[in-house]
C-alpha positions, -999 to +999 in steps of 0.1 A: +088-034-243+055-014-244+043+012-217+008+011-204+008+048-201+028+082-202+016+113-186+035+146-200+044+170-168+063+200-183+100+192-175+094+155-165+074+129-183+060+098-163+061+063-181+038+033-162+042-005-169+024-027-147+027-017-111+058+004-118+070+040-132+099+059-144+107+095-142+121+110-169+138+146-171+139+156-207+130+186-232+110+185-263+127+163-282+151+131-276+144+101-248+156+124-219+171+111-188+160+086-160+156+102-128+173+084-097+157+061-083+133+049-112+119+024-115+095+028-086+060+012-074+030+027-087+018+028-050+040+058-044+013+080-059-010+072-032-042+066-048-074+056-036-072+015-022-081-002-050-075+019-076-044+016-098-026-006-078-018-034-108-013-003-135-034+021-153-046+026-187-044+060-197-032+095-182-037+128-193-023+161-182-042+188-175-024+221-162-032+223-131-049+190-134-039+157-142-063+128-144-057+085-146-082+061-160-081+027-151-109+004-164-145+024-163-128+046-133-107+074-132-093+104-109-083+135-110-052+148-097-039+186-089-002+183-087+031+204-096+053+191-121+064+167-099+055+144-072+024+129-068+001+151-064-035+155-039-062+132-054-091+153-054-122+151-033-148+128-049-123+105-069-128+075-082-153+083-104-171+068-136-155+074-170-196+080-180-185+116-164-168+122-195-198+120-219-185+109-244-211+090-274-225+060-265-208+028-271-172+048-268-148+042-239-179+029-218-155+000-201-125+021-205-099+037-231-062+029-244-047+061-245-050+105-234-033+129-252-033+166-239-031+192-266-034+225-255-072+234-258-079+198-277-075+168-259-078+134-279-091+102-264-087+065-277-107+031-276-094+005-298-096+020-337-120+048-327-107+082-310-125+114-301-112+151-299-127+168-271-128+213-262-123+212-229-101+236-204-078+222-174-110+206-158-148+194-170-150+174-198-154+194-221-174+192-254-169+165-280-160+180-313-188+175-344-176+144-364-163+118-336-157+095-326-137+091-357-112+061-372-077+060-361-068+057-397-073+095-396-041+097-384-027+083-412-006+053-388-018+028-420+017+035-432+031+011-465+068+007-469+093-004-500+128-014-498+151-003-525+189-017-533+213+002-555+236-014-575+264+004-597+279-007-629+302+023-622+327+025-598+312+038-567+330+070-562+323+100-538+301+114-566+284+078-568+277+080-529+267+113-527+239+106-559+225+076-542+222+094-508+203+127-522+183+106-542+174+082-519+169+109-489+149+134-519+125+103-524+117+090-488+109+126-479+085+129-508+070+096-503+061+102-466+032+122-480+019+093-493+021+069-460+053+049-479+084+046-455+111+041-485+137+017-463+174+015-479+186-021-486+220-030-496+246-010-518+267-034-544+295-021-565+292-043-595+319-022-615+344-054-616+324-076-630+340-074-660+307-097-671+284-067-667+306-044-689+286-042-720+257-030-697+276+003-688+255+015-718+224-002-708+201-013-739+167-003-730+149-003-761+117+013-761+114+019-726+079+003-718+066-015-693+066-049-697+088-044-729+120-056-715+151-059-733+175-090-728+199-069-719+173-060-688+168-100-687+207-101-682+214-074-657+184-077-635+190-109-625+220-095-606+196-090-572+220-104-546+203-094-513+173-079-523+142-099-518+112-108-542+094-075-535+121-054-532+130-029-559+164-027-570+181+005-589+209+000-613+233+029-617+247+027-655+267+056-676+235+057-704+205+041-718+207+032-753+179+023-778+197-007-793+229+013-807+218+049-806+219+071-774+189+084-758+184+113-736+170+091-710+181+095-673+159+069-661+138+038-670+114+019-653+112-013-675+121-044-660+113-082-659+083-097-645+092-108-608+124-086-609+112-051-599+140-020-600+147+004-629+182+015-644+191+053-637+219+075-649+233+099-623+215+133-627+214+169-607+178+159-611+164+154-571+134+133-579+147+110-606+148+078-586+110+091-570+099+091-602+114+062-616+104+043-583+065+057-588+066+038-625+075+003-611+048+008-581+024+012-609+024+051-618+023+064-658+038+101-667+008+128-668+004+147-698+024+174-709-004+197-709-013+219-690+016+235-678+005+229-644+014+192-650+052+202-645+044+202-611+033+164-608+065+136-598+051+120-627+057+148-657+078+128-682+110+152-682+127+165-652+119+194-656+098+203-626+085+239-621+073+241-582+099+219-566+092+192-545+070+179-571+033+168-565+023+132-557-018+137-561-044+115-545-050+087-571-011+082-574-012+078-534-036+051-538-019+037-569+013+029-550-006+017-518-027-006-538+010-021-555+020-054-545+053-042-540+044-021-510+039-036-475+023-026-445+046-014-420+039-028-386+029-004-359 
């Protein structure tokens, strides 16, 4: 269920839904606790007749101060931290008070957030950052009204599935958790939410034995083997888009070992890759990068051991880098989604 508005109050926070609120004792962190006697009619506060009585669309606290907009209206308020406050003289007013740039919040905004000496105001995909102090409004920063994409809500998402040719031991657990966790953190950076699917122990499919020591010949993208044909159909409960990571004991090239941890390849429509576990954090990051459309950077210069996408392990300035163009890369892949806000 959404809320129309919440007004922050030191040790309480106020949450308003139609013509009702909730009181909420809490600290800086977690959901807090409901206050007795919550939910309770927004007519409590006592505002001026016609103002407020269905709900209100923003609120914004203000020290001393704390003000309610509803519609092309607002008041301000000087309360404690609790109770209701004395509207003061000269309240409703017009939102025009505000000044804010033509064409913004004229009939009204969506949301108030108070931020020490910044406060930020939204309508619709635009928002302004205001200077102000507890009352006045303040002066509108250079550069707004800006896009809400600013605030980097545009967020993608992937979905990856592990499956293990080897039995799923402790060890195995504790590799696909680091991994997984090492990767989601990294990939935060760059707007991707990295979502866990399902774990599979495929380790007594006595079918999939001859895989332990995956074949992956040369190891190039759309290059795959048919022993990648073979084992990448096994994608029980994944779906289309979703990339699935096969945990194997090697990767061979035809008969002769490599010193491959990872590989990317894989067969059109069947995204994952085929990893060996490794004390190396980012592996399945940088395995994951290839198949949403990343290449290695060059060995040279040395600073390159610092990019996700340096073709060894060997990473000099741990967490490695994920740099602009690779951002956009893996946004622009068909494999990531956009995650509902």
């Amino acid at each position: 269920m959404a809320v129309d508005a919440a007004l922050y109050s030191r040790s309480r926070c106020y949450f308003f839904k139609g013509n009702r609120y909730i009181r909420v004792t809490r600290g800086d962190t977690g959901p807090g606790t409901v206050d007795s006697g919550y939910p309770a009619p927004i007519s409590n506060w006592g505002w001026p007749a016609g103002f407020g009585a269905n709900g209100i669309d923003a609120a914004l606290y203000s020290g001393t101060k704390c003000y309610f907009f509803k519609g092309n209206r607002y008041i301000r308020v000087t309360r404690g931290d609790t109770g209701p406050g004395t509207v003061d003289p000269g309240y409703p007013a017009p939102i025009s008070n505000w000044g804010w740039p033509a064409g913004f919040g004229a009939n009204g905004i969506d949301a108030a957030l108070y931020s020490g000496t910044k406060c930020y105001f939204f309508d619709g995909d635009r928002y302004v950052r205001v200077t102000r102090g507890d009352v006045g409004p303040g002066t509108v920063d250079p550069g707004y009204p800006a896009p809400m994409s600013n605030w980097g809500w545009d967020r993608e998402f992937v979905v990856v599935h592990y499956k293990s040719l080897v039995p799923v031991t402790d060890a195995i657990r504790t590799f696909m958790d680091d991994q997984f966790r090492a990767m989601q953190t990294l990939f935060l950076g760059s707007r991707i939410d990295v979502r866990r699917g399902s774990n599979q122990d495929l380790s007594k499919d006595t079918g999939l034995a001859d895989f332990l020591a995956l074949d992956v010949g040369p190891c190039l993208l759309g290059q795959p083997t048919q022993e990648h044909d073979a084992l990448f159909a096994h994608r029980d409960g994944a779906g289309p888009d979703d990339l699935v990571v096969y945990i194997v004991q090697s990767l061979v090239n035809g008969t002769g070992n490599t010193n491959l941890l990872g590989c990317a390849t894989h067969p059109n429509g069947q995204p994952g890759a085929a990893v060996v576990r490794t004390g190396a954090a980012w592996l399945l990051a940088h395995e994951c990068g290839h198949v949403l459309g990343l290449r290695h950077v060059p060995r040279t210069p040395d600073s390159n051991k610092d990019r996700l996408m340096y073709p060894t392990v060997g990473w000099t300035n741990p967490p490695p880098d994920v740099v602009a163009a690779e951002t956009t890369t893996m946004l622009n892949s068909a494999l990531s989604r956009p995650a509902t806000f």
